[in-house]
Structure formats: structure tokens, C-alpha cells
MILUM-91895 format. One record per residue: residue in one letter; x, y, z of N, C-alpha, C in turn. Coordinates in steps of 0.2 Angstrom, whole numbers, padded with zeros to 4 digits, always signed. Example, Ala and Ser with C-alpha at 12.3 -4.5 7.8 and 13.67 -1.06 7.14 Angstrom:
<recs>
A+0066-0028+0039+0062-0022+0039+0066-0016+0039;S+0064-0011+0035+0068-0005+0036+0064+0000+0039;
</recs>
This chain:
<recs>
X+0004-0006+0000+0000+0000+0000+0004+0006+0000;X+0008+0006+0002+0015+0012+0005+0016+0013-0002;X+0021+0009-0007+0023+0012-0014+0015+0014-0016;X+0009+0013-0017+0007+0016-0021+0005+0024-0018;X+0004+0022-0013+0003+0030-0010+0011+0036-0010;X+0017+0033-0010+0022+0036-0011+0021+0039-0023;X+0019+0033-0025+0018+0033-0033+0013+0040-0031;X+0008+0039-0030+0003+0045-0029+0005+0049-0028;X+0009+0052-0022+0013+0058-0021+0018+0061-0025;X+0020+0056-0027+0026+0060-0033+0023+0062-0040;X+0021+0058-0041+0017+0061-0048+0010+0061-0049;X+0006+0064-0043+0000+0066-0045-0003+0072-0049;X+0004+0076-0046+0002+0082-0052+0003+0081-0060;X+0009+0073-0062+0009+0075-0068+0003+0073-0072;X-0002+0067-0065-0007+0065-0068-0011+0069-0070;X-0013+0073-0065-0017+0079-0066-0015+0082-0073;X-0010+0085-0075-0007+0088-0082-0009+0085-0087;X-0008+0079-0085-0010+0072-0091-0019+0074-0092;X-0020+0073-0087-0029+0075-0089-0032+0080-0092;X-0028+0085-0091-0029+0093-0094-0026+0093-0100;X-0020+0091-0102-0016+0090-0109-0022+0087-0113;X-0026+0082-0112-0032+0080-0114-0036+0084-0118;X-0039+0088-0115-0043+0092-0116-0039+0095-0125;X-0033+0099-0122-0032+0103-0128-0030+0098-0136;X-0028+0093-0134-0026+0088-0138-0034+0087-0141;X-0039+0084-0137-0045+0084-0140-0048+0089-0144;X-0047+0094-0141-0051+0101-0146-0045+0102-0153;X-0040+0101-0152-0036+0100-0158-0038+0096-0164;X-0038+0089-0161-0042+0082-0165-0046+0083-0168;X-0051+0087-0165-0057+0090-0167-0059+0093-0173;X-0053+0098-0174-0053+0103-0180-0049+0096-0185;X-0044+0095-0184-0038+0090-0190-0043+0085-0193;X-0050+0082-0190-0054+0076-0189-0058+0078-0197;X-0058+0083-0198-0063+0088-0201-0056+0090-0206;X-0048+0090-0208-0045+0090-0213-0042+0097-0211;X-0042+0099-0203-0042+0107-0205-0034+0108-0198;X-0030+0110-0202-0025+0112-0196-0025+0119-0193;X-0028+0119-0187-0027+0127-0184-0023+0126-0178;X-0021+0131-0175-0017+0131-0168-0024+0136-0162;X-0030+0138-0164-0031+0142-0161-0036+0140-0154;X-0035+0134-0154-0037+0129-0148-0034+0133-0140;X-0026+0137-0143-0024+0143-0136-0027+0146-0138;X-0032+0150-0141-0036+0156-0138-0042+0152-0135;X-0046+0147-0137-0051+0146-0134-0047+0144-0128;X-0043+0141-0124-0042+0139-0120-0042+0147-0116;X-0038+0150-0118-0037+0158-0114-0044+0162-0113;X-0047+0160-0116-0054+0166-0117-0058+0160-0112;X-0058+0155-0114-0062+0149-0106-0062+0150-0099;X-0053+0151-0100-0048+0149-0092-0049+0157-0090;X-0048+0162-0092-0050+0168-0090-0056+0171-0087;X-0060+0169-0094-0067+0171-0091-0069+0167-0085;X-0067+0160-0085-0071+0155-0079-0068+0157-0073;X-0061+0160-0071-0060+0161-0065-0061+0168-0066;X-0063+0173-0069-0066+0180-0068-0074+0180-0065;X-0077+0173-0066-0082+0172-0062-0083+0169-0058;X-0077+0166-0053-0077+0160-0050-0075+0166-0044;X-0071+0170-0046-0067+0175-0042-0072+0181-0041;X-0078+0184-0046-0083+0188-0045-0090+0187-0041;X-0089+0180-0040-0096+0179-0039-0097+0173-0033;X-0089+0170-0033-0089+0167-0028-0092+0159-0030;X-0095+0156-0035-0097+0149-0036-0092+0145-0037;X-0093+0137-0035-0091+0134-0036-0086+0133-0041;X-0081+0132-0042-0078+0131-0050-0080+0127-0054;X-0083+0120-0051-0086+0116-0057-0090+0118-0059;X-0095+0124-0055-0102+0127-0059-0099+0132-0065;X-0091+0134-0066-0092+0138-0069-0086+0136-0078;X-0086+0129-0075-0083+0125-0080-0090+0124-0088;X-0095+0123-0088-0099+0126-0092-0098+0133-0097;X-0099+0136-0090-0097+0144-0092-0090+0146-0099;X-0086+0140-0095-0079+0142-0100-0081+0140-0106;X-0086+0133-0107-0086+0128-0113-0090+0133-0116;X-0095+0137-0115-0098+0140-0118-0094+0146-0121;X-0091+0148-0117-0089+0154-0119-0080+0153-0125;X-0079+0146-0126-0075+0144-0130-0079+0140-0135;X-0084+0140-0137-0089+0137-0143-0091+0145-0146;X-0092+0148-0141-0096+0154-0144-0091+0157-0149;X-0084+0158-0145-0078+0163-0151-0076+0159-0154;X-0077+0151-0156-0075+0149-0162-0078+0149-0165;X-0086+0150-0166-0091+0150-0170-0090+0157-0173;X-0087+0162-0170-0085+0169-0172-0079+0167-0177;X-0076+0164-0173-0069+0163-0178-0068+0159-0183;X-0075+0154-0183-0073+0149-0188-0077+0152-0196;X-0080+0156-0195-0085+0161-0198-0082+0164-0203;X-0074+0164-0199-0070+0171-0205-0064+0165-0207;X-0061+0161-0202-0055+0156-0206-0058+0152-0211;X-0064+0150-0210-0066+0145-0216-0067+0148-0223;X-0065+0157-0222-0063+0159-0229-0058+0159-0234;X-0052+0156-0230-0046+0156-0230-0044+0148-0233;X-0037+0147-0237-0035+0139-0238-0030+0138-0233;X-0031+0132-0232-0028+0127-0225-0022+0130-0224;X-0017+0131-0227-0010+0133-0225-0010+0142-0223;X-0014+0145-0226-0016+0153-0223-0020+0151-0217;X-0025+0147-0214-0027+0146-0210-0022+0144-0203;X-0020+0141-0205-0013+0138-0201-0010+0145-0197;X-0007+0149-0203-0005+0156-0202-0009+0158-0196;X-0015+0159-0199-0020+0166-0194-0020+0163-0188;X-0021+0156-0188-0021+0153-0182-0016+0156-0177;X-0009+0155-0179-0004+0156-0174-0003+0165-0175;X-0005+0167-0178-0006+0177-0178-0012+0176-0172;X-0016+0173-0172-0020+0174-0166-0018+0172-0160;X-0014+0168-0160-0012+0167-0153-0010+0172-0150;X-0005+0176-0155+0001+0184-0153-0006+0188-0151;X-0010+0189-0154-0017+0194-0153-0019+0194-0148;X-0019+0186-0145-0023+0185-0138-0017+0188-0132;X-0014+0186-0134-0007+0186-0129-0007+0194-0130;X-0008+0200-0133-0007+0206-0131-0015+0208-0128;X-0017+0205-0130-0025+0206-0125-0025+0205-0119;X-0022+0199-0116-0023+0197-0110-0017+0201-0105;X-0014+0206-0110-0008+0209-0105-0011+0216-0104;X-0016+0217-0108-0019+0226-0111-0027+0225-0107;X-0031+0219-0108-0038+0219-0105-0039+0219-0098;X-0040+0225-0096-0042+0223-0089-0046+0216-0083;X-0044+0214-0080-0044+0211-0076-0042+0203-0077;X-0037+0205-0081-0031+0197-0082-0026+0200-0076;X-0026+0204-0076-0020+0202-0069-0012+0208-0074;X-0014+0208-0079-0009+0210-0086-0003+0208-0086;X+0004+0211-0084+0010+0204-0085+0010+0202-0078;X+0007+0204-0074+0009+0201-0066+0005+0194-0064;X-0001+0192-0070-0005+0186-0070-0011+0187-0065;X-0013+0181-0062-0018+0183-0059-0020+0176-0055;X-0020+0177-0050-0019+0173-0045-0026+0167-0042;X-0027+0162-0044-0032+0157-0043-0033+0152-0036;X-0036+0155-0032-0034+0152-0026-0042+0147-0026;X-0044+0143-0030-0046+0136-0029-0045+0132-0034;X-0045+0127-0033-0046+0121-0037-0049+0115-0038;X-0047+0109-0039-0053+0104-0040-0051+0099-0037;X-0054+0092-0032-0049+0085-0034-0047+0083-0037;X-0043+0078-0038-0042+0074-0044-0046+0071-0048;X-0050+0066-0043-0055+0065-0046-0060+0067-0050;X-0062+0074-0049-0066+0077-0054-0063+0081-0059;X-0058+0080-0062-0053+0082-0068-0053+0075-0073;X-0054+0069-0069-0056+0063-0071-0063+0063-0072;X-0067+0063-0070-0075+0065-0072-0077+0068-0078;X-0071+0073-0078-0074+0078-0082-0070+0076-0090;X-0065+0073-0090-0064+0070-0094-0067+0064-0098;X-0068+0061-0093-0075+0053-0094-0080+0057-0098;X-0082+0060-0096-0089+0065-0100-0085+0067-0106;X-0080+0070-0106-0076+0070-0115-0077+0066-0117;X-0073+0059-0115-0074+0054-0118-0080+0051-0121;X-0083+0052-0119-0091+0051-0119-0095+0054-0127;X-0092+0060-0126-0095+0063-0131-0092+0063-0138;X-0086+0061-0137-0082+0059-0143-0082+0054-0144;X-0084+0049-0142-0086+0041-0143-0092+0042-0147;X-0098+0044-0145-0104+0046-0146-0104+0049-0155;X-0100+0051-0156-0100+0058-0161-0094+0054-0166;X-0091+0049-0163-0087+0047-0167-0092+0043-0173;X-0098+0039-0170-0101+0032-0172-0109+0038-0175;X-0108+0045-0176-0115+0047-0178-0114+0048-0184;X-0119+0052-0186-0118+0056-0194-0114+0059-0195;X-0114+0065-0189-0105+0068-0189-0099+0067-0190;X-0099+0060-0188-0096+0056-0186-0093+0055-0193;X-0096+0051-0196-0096+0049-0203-0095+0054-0209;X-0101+0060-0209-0097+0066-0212-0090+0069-0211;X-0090+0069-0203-0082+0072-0203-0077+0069-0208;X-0078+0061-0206-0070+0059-0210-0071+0058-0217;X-0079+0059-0219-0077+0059-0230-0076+0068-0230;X-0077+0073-0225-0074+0077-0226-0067+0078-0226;X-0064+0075-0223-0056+0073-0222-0053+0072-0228;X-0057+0065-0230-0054+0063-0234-0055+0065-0241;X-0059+0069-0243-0060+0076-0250-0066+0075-0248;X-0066+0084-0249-0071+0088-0246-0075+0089-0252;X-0072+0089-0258-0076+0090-0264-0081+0083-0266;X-0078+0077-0264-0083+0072-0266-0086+0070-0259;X-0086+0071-0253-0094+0074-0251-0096+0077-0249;X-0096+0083-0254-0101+0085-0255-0106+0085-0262;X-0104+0081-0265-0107+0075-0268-0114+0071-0266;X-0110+0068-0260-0116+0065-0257-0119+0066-0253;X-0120+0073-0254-0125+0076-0251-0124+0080-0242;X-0117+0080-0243-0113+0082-0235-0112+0089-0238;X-0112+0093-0233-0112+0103-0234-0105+0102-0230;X-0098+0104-0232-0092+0104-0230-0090+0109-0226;X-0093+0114-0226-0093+0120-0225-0097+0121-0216;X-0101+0117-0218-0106+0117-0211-0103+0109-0206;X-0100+0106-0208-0096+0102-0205-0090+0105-0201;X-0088+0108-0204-0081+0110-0201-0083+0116-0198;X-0089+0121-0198-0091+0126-0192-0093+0121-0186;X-0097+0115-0188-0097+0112-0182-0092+0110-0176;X-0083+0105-0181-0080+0106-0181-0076+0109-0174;X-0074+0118-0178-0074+0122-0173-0077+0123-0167;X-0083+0123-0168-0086+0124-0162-0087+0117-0155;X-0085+0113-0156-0083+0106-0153-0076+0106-0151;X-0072+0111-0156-0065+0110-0153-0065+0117-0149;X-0070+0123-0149-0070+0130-0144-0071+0126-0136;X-0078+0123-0136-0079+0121-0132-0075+0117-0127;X-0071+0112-0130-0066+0107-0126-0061+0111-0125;X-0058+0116-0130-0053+0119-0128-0053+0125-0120;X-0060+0129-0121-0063+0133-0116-0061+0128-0108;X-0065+0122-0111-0064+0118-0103-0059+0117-0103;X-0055+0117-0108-0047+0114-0105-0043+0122-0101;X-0046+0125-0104-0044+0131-0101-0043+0133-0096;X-0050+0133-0092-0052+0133-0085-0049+0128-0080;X-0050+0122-0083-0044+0116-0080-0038+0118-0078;X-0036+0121-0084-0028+0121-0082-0026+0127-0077;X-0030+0130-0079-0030+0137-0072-0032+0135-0066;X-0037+0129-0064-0038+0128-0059-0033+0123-0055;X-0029+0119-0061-0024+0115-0059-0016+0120-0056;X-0016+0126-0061-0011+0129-0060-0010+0132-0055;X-0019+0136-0053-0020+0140-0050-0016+0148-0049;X-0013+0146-0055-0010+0152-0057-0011+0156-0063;X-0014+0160-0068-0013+0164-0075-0011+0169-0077;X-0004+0169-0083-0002+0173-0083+0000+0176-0092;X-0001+0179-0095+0001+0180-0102+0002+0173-0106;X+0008+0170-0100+0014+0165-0107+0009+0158-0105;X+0004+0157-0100+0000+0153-0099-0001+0148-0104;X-0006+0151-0109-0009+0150-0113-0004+0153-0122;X+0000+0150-0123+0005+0155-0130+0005+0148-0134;X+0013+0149-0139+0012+0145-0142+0014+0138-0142;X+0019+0135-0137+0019+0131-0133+0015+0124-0133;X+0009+0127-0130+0003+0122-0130+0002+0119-0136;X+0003+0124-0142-0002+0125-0150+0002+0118-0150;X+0009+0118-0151+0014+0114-0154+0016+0109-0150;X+0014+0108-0142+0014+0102-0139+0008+0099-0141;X+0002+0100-0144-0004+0099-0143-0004+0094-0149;X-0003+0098-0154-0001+0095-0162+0002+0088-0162;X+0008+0087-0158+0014+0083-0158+0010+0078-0154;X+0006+0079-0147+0003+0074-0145+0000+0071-0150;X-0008+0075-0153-0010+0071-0158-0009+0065-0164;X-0002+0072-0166+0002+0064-0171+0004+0059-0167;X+0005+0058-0161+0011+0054-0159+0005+0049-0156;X+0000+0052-0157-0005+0046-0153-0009+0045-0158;X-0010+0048-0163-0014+0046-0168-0021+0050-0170;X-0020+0054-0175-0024+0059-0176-0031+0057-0182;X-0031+0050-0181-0038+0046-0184-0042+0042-0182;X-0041+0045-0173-0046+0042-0167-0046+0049-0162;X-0049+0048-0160-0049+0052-0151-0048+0051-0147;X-0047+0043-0150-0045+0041-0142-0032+0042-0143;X-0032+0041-0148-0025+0044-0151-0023+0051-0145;X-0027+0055-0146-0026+0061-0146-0026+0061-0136;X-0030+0057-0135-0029+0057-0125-0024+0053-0125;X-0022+0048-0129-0016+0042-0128-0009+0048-0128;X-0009+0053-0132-0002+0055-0136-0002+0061-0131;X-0007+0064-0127-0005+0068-0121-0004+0066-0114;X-0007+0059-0115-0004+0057-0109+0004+0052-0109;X+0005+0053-0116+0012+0052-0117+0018+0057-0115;X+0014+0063-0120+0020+0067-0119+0021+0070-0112;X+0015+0071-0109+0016+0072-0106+0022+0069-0098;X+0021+0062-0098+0024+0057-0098+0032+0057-0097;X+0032+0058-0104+0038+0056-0106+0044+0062-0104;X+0044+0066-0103+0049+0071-0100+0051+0069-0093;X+0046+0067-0088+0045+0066-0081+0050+0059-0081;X+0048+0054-0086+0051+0048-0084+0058+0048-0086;X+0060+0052-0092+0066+0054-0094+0071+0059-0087;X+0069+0064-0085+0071+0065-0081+0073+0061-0073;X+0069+0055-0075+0069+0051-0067+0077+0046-0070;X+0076+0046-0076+0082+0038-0078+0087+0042-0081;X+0085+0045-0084+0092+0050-0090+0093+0058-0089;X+0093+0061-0082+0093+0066-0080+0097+0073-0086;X+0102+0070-0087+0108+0073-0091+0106+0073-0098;X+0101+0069-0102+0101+0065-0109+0090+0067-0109;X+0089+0072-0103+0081+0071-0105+0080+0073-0111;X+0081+0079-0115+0077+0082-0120+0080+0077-0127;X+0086+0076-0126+0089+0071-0131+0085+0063-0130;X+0084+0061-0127+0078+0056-0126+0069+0056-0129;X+0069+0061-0128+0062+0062-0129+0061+0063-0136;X+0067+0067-0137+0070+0068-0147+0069+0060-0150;X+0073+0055-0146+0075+0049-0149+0067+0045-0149;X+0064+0044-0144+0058+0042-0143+0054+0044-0149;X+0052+0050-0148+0047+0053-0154+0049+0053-0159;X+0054+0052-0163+0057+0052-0168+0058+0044-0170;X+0058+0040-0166+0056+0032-0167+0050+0031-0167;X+0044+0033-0165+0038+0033-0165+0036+0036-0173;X+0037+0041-0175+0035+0044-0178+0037+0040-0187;X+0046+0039-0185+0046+0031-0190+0043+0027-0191;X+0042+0022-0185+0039+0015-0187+0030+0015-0184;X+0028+0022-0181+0022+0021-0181+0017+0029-0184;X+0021+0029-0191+0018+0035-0194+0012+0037-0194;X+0006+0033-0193+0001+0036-0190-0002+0037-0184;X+0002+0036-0182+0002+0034-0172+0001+0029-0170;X-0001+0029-0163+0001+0025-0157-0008+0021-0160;X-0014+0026-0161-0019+0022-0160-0021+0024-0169;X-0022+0017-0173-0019+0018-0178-0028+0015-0181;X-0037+0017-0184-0041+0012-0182-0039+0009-0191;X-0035+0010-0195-0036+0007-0200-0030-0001-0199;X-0026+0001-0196-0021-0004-0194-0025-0009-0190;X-0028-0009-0184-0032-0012-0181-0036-0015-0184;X-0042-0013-0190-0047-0015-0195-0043-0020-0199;X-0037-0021-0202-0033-0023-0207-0031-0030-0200;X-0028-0026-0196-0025-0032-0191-0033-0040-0189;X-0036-0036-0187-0043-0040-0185-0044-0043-0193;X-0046-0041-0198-0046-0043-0203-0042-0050-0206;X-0036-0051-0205-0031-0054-0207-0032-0060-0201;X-0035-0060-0195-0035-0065-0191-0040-0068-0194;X-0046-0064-0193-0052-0067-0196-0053-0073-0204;X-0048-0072-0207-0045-0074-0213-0042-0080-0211;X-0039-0080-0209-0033-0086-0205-0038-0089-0199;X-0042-0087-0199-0047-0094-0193-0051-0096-0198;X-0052-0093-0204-0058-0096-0208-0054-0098-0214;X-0048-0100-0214-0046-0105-0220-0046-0110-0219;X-0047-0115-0213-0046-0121-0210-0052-0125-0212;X-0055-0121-0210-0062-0122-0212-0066-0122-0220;X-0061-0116-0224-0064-0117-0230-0061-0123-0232;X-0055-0126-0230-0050-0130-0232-0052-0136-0233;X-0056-0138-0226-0060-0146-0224-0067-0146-0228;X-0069-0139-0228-0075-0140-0233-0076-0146-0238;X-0082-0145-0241-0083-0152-0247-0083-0149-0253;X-0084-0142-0251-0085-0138-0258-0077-0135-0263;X-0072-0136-0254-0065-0136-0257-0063-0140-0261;X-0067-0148-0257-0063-0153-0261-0061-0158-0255;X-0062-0154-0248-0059-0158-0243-0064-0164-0240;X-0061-0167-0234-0065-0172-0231-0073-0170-0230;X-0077-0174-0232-0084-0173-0231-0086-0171-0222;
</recs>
């Protein structure tokens, strides 16, 4: 019993980060799932985590009442921003994306009541368990959303948006939804990570996240969702256990890791076309014994 509760103490915050790194990794997913590379997962994260502790601190409620607040209020401005990027082609997209991050970042130094470059201090937060809660409920709904019509339109929009919309899929109106699925995750992840940091400050929320967030996706797999919580709970991960073994050799390791991953599992860690092919091939090999003995093969009656 001792070692696990010494294991818990030592790395419960990283666990905690792992569950918050989730969030953004998810609301990333979200837009990529749809064919659409943005980084602007930090502004909905800043406009979340900000607004939810401006009302957690104004009003005094609970903070998990006010974890809605931010999902709302990070669906709302991506439905404003996805209004004007979906005018644009994926690679200017990409651009605006990261020009927005610089945007958000002189806002939140210049808007009143962020705290400006001194941040802004967060005196509650959650247990652990409810950081897990509230990811189960993510999980939930991207499972849910995986297996619907969404579901289904996201990925023939992925895969050419011109030919479905053919079959009767509006591309346009998939990838607003898109955004707004990845404002909302991203908002909550916002609030999270303010509640876990308990601290907010400018560099909070920059570009950092955008480009850790990315990297998880690929590295876990950005043609599932559940890839995307795998590859943040990796990278997450993976610094911490590097500094425990190879102190001297961490960032160099993590280089070497990722970089062998990215080799030999080019689509990630959670792969559903390899899995589909894998189950496939076994099914095939349990069922040629039996076409073999058949009568209609020629085998024994």
C-alpha cells in the first residue's frame, strides 16, 4: 500500500497535467478530424480559463459550476472565428491561427482584469477525481460523435471535401461544427488548467501548448480520439520519466523516442485502419481451415 501512495505523491500532479493536456489535444483532434490544421485551440483555452476564473473570483461559485461557463464561452468565439477562417486555404489558415495566438497574448496583457503581465492569481481548485470526471464526459461525447452522422461526415470530409459533398454532405457546415466542438473542449481545458495551475499569466496560454498539442495528436494518432488522449498522456509522460532515468540525456531522449515513433508508427500509437486490417487478417486465418475441410473445397466430407 506504501509504494502506491508514495507513486501518488510523486506524480499526482503529472497525472493531473496528463488529464488537462487531454482536453487541448482533444479540441485540436477535433478541427484535424474535419481535414483542418489550426493552432487556435490557445485562444479558446485563454478566453475559457480567463473568463471562468473572472467568475469564480466575482461571484464566488463553485468552480465546477463555472466549467460550463468556459465551454460556452470557448464554442461561442470559435463559431465567431470559424465564420471568418473558413474563408481562407488550410495553409493561410494555419498562419492566422498562430497570428492569433500573438493577438490573444497582447489582450490578455492590455484587458483589464487578467492580472496583465503580473497574471492573476487562482486560489481554488478541483480534486483529482473530478478532472477525471470531467474527462470521462469528454470521452463520452467523442465516442458518441465518433459512431453518428457527424461522425461519418467528418471523416469523408477529411478525406475530399469535394466528393462529399457530392453525397450530399455541406463541408462548410461540418467544419463550423468542427470548430465549435474543438472552442468548447478547448474553453474547458482552459479553466482546468487554471484551476490546476492555480496560477494565470500571459505565457499561460502561447504558443507552446499549440505545438505540444499537435505533436501529441500525431504521436497518438490523429484518426481516433482516443489517439489524441493516448499521445497527451504520453508526452506528457515522457519528460517526467526521462528526467527520473536520464537526467543529463532528458530532451535528447524524448527527441530519440518521438522520432522512433514517428518512424515506425507513422500514423500513431492508435492507428483504427491498422487495427481494421489487423482483426481482418486474423479473421481470414481462422476461416481458411475451415474453407480447407469443406466439401465444396474438395476436402474431407
Amino acid at each position: 500500500m506504501q509504494p502506491l501512495v508514495d507513486f501518488w505523491n510523486a506524480y499526482r500532479s503529472t497525472l493531473t497535467f496528463a488529464l488537462v493536456n487531454s482536453f487541448f489535444a482533444l479540441s485540436t483532434y477535433a478541427v484535424l478530424s474535419v481535414g483542418i490544421l489550426s493552432f487556435a485551440t490557445v485562444t479558446f483555452a485563454a478566453f475559457g480559463g480567463f473568463l471562468g476564473v473572472r467568475l469564480v473570483l466575482q461571484t464566488g461559485i463553485d468552480p465546477l459550476l463555472a466549467l460550463p461557463a468556459a465551454a460556452a464561452a470557448g464554442a461561442l468565439l470559435s463559431y465567431v472565428i470559424a465564420l471568418i477562417f473558413l474563408r481562407l486555404e488550410s495553409h493561410w489558415m494555419a498562419l492566422a491561427s498562430l497570428a492569433l495566438i500573438l493577438i490573444t497574448r497582447v489582450l490578455i496583457i492590455n484587458v483589464p482584469g487578467t492580472g496583465g503581465v503580473n497574471g492573476l492569481s487562482v486560489p481554488v481548485t478541483l480534486p483529482f477525481f473530478m478532472f477525471a470526471l470531467v474527462l470521462l464526459v469528454a470521452i463520452i461525447i467523442f465516442w458518441r460523435l465518433s459512431a453518428s452522422w457527424y461522425g461519418i461526415a467528418a471523416r469523408a470530409v477529411r478525406e475530399d471535401a469535394a466528393v462529399a459533398s457530392t453525397l450530399g454532405i455541406a463541408p462548410r457546415r461540418i467544419q463550423t461544427v468542427a470548430f465549435v466542438i474543438s472552442g468548447a473542449v478547448g474553453g474547458l481545458g482552459g479553466m482546468l488548467l487554471a484551476l490546476a495551475l492555480q496560477y494565470l499569466s500571459p505565457d499561460t496560454y502561447f504558443v507552446n501548448i499549440a505545438f505540444t498539442m499537435i505533436a501529441a495528436v500525431v504521436l497518438g494518432g490523429s484518426y481516433h480520439w482516443a489517439g489524441a488522449i493516448i499521445g497527451a498522456a504520453v508526452f506528457t509522460a515522457l519528460p517526467v520519466i526521462a528526467q527520473a532515468i536520464i537526467p543529463e540525456f532528458q530532451d535528447v531522449a524524448n527527441g530519440v523516442v518521438l522520432l522512433l515513433i514517428m518512424i515506425f508508427l507513422p500514423r500513431g500509437l492508435i492507428d483504427p485502419r491498422a487495427i481494421r486490417l489487423h482483426f481482418a487478417a486474423r479473421k481470414a486465418v481462422a476461416q481458411a481451415p475451415r474453407d480447407a475441410t469443406s466439401p465444396a473445397a474438395g476436402g474431407a466430407p
